[in-house]
SEMARTI-147397 format. One record per residue: x, y, z of N, C-alpha, C in turn. Coordinates in steps of 0.02 Angstrom, whole numbers, padded with zeros to 5 digits, always signed. Layout:
% residues N
XYZXYZXYZ
...
This chain:
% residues 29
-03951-03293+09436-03952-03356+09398-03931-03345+09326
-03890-03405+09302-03887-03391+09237-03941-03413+09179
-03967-03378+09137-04017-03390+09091-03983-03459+09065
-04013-03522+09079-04017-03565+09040-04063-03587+08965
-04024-03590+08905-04069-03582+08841-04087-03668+08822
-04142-03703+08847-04169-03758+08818-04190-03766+08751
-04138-03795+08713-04145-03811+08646-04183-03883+08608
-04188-03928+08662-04224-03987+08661-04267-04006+08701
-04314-04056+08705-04374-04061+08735-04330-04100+08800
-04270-04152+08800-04254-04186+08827-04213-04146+08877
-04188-04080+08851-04162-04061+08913-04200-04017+08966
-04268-04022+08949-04313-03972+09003-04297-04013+09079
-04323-04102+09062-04307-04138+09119-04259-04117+09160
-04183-04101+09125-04119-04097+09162-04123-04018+09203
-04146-03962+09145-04146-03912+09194-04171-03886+09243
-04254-03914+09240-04269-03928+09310-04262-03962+09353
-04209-03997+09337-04180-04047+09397-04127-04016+09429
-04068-03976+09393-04043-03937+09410-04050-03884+09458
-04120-03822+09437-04149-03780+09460-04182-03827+09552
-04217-03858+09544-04216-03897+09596-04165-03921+09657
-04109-03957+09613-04039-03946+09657-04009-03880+09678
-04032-03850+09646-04012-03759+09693-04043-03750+09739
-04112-03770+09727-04145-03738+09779-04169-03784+09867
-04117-03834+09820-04118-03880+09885-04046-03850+09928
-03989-03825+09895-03942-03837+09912-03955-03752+09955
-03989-03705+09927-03998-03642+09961-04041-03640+10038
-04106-03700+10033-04136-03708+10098-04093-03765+10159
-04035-03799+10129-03972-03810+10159-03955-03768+10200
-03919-03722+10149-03882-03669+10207-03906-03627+10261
């Protein structure tokens, strides 16, 4: 994974939404 660096409070929401979409897309395959 790549180290994502959260610089704002607003983007914590997005990166665990992200992190989430991986790990949906890994119990997919």
């Amino acid at each position: 994974y790549h180290n994502i660096k959260i610089t704002t409070p607003e983007d914590v929401p997005v990166g665990e939404a992200i992190l989430a979409g991986l790990k949906a897309k890994k119990q997919a395959n």
